[in-house]
N, C-alpha and C positions, 0 to 999 in steps of 0.2 A: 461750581455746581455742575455737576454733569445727568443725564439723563440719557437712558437705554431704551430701544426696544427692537426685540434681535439685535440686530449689526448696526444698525443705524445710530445716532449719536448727535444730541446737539450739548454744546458747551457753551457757556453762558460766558463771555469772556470780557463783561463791565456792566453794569449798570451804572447811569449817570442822570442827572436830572438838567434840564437845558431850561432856561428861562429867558423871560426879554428884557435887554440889558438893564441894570439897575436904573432906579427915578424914573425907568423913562414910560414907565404907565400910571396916571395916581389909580388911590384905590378906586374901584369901583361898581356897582351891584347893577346885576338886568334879572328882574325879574321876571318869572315865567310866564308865560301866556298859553293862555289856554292849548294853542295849537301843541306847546312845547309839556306842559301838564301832563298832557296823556298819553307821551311817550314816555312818564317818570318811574312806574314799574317794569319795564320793555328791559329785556339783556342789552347787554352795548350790541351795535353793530359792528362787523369787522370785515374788512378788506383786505386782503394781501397784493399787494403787488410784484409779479418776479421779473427782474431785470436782467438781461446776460452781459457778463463783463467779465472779457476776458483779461487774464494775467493780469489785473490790477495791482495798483496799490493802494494796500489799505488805508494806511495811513492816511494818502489823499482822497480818498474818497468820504469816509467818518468824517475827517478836520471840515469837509466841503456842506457836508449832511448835515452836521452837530451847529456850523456856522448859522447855516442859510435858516436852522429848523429856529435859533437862539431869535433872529431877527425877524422873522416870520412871525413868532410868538406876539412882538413886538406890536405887531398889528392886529394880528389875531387873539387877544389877549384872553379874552372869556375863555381859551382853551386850554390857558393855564391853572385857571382858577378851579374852584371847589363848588359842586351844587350842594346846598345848603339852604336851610331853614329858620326865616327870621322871625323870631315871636314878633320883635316888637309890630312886624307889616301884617303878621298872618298871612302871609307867601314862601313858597320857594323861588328862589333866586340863587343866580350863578354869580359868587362875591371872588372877585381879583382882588390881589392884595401886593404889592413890593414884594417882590422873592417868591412869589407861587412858581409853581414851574410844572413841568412834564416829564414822568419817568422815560427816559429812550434805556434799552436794554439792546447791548450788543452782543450777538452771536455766532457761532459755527455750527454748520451740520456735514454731515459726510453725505447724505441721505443725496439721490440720485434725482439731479437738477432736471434731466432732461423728460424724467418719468411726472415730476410733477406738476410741470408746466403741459404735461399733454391734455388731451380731452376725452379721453378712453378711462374704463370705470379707475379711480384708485379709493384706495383706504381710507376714509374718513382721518382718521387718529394721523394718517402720514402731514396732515395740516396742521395738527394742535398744537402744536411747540412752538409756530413758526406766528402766531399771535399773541401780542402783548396781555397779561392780566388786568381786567380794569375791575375795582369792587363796584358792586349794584350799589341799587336803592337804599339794601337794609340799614346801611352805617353811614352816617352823615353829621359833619362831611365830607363827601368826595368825589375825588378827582374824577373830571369829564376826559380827559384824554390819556391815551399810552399808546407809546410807539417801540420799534421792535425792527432793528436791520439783523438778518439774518446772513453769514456769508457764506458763501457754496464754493470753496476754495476751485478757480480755473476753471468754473462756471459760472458765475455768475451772484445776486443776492436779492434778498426777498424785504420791502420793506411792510411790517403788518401795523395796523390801525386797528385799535379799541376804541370808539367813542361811544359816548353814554346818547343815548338817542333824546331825552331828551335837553340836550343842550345842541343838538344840530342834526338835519335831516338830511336826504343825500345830497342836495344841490349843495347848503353849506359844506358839507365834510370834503365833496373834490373841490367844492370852490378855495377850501384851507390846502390840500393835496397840490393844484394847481400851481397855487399861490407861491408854495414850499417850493417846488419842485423847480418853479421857473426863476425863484431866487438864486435855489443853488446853480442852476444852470449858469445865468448871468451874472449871477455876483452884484445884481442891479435892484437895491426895492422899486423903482420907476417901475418895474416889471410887472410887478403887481397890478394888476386892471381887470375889473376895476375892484375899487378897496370896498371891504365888510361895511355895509350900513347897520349902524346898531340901534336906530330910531325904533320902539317899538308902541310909537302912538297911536299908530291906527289899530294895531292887534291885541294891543292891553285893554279894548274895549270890551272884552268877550268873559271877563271875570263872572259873568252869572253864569256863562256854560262851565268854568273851571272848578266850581263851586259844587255843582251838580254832578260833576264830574266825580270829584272822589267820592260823593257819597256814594255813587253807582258801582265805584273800584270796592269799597268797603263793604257793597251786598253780596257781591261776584266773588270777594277776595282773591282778585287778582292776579296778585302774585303767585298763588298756588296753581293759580289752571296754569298761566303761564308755560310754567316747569314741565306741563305733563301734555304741553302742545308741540308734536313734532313727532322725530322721527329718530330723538338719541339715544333712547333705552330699547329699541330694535338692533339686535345682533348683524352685522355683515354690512353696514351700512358704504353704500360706497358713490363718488363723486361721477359727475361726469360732463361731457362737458358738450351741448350739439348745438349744430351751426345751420338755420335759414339762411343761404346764398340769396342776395337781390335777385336771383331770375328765379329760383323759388319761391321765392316771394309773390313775384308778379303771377307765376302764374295759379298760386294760391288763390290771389286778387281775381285773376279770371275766373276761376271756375267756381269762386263763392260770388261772386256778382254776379256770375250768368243764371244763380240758382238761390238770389232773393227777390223776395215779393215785392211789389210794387209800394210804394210809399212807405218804406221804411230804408237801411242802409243803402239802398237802389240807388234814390237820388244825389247819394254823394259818392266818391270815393272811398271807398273803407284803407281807412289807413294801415299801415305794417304793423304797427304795434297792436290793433284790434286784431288783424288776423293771424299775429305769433301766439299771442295770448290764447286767444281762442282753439288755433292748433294743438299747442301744448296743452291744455286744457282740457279735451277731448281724449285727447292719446295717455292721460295721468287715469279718468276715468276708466278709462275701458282698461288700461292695464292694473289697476285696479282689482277688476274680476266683478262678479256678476251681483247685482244689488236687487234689492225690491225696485221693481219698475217704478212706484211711485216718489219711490223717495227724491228730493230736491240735492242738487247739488248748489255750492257755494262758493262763491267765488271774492278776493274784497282786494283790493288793489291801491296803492294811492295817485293821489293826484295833485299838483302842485298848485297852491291856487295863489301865487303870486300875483301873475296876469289877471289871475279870478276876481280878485279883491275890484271894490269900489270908494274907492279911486286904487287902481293897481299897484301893487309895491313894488319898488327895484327889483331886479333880478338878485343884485346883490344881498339883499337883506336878510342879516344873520341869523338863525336859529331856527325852527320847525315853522313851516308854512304850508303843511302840505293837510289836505282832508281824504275822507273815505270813499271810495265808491263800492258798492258792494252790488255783485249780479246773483240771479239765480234762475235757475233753471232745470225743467227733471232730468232726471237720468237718463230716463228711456228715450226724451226727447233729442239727448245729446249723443247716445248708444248709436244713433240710427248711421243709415252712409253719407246722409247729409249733418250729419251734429256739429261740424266747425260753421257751416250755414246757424242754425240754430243758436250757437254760442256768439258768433260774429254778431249776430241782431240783437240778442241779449245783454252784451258788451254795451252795442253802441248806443243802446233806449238807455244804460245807466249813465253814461258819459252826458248824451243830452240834457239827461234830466238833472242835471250839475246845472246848467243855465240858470241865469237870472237869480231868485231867490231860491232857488235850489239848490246852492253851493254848500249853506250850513243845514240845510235844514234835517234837523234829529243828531245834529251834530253833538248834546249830550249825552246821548243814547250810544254814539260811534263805539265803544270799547265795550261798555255791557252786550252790544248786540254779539259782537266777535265771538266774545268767550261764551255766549249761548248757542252760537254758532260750532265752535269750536267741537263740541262731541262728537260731530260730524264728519272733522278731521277738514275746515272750511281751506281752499287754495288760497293762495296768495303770492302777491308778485315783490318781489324785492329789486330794486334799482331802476333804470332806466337806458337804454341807449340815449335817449338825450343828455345823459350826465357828462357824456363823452369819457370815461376811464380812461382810456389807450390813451390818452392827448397829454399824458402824467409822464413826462417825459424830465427826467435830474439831468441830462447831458451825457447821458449814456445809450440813447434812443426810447423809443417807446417803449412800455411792457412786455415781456413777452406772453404774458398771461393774469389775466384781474381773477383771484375767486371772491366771494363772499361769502367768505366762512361760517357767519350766521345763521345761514339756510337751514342749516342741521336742524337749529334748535325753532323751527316753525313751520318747517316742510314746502316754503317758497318757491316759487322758480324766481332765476336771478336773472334778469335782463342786462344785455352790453352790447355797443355794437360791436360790429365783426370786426376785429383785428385788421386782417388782411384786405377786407373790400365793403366800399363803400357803399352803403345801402343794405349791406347783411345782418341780421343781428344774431346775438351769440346769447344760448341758454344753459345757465346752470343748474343742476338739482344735485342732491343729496336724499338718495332713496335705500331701501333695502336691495340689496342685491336682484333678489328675485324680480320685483315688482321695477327695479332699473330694466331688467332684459325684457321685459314685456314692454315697457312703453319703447327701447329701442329699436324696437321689431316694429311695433306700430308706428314710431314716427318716420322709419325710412320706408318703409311701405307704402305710409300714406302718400309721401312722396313719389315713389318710384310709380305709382296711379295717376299722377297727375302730371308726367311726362310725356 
């Protein structure tokens, strides 16, 4: 099968299925939990990773991939498996079975390595080839994971990820990445650390929010706003890719700290991630273009509430743990020359207000709010610098570049840290062209103001 567009060319050169070796997982069922629920009508999420290798051998490098991904599975096993719906429980749950496995699809493109790994605007569509298909919700049931090596003959190859969100959120999916990654490196499962906890007793507790749940999905119907939130049926859409340097940073930190009020973010340190967010946030509006002064913006993020829990879960503990925070704030409040001030405080009252029992609280309302939200066109942040991406290293060195191809289809900004220096972090969008050159312009401005 081959596929055109202009000159460019990807050929599809196997499709194979990799599972973990025979007998060696019985069957077995995890049901969802709430947290995992209501990511159950959500698109898959998708990561691409590009690596440079030069003059390889293919040969070794697939045999090295196909091995370590076989064994990986091994431990990782829910990733083989199928989400699925069991009358007899009245749940969805994700059912392993002997011989389930994971499409890997390998490929070639001719298409210009060094253009797509940049951070300057590109073409949306130059991505789409370069991510595995994974089927939704609708038909069940199915497969939670697909993978996809890409090779860039004498440049290098791109590995992409489809996972179905919900059977793993991002700390699970690079903690599988890692996992993978450090196998094929070493040739070592010891390497693995630490391994998936699949205990999910403390968080199967939350069945009355999960309950309440779909009936809220089936008022909203769901699945239909879903489609029609984003930024893919807009012509010219294009990537791009900007970068907070650690001393941009700090001195963001100065000059929104010298200019908060007393007893509110003052008293503590405003962290990096509060003032990227907030940055970005600000420069999305105003390039944007001009609103009713009154109108509220929106903002909803997540957060990982592992450490949150009481009693806290592993780091490691497999599948969605993460909740909502959602900010807001007006427009005109945010338009102003102080509005990352503005945004930074608003940030940080919703993060507090996470504390204590405020972790869940409206936590069955979480998805209906969104999609009420949603007409609005509400921001949203995708991923984490604390996920660590770049540290996704096969034995051929880091990344030379993480996207999250997903963005498109929710209008997210994608958080990562900085590739090349410690303390940076790195943001991704997928915008209309137009409305890309207006927030460029404003966020290197805003910068070059605060030098």
């Amino acid at each position: 099968m081959e596929t055109q567009r202009n000159t460019t060319t990807l050929k599809v050169l196997e499709n194979c299925r990799l599972a973990p070796p025979p007998a060696s997982v019985p069957r077995t069922a995890h049901r969802l939990t709430f947290f995992d629920a209501m990511w159950l009508e959500v698109p898959p999420v998708q990561r691409l990773f590009f690596y440079h290798f030069s003059n390889p051998t293919t040969t070794t490098l697939l045999s090295n991939l196909k091995r370590s991904l076989s064994l990986t599975l091994q431990i990782f096993y829910p990733l083989a498996g199928n989400l699925t719906y069991s009358p007899e429980t009245d749940h969805h749950e994700i059912l392993y079975t002997d011989g389930d496995s994971v499409k890997l699809t390998i490929a070639e493109s001719n298409s210009d390595f060094d253009h797509l790994i940049g951070s300057h605007p590109r073409d949306v569509t130059d991505f789409h080839r370069l991510a595995p298909h994974l089927p939704g919700y609708d038909s069940l049931p199915a497969p939670v994971l697909a993978l996809q090596v890409t090779l860039f003959p004498n440049s290098g190859f791109c590995i992409g990820i489809s996972v179905h969100h919900a059977a793993a959120d991002g700390s699970t999916s690079m903690h599988f990445m890692k996992s993978w990654a450090s196998f094929c490196r070493s040739g070592d499962a010891a390497s693995i650390k630490p391994l998936p906890i699949y205990d999910r007793t403390q968080t199967s507790g939350l069945d009355w929010i999960t309950k309440n749940h779909f009936r809220e999905m089936e008022k909203v119907k769901a699945r239909e706003s879903f489609d029609v939130v984003g930024v893919t049926s807009k012509p010219h859409v294009v990537r791009t890719t900007f970068v907070l340097s650690r001393a941009s940073i700090e001195r963001l930190r100065d000059w929104v700290s010298s200019r908060l009020v007393e007893g509110s973010e003052k008293d503590s340190r405003v962290s990096s991630f509060v003032l990227t967010v907030a940055y970005v946030w600000v420069c999305l509006i105003k390039a944007r273009g001009p609103v009713d002064s009154e109108k509220m913006a929106h903002l909803v993020f997540a957060v990982d509430c592992r450490a949150r829990m009481d009693p806290p879960l592993p780091v490691a503990y497999f599948g969605n743990c993460i909740g909502s925070c959602y900010v807001h704030a007006k427009v005109s409040d945010m338009s102003r020359e102080d509005g990352v001030v503005v945004a930074a405080e608003s940030i940080g009252r919703a993060i507090r207000a996470l504390g204590g029992d405020g972790l869940l609280r409206g936590a069955e309302g979480w998805i209906r709010k969104f999609m009420e939200l949603a007409s609005d066109r509400i921001f949203s942040v995708a991923g984490s610098p604390r996920l660590r991406v770049y540290d996704t290293d096969f034995g051929w060195g880091k990344p030379k570049k993480v996207e999250v191809l997903s963005i498109e289809g929710t209008g997210a900004m994608s958080l990562a840290e900085s590739r090349d220096e410690e303390g940076g972090i790195e943001i991704g969008l997928a915008l209309p062209d137009l409305e890309m050159n207006g927030f460029d312009s404003l966020f290197k401005e805003g910068l070059k103001s605060l030098a």
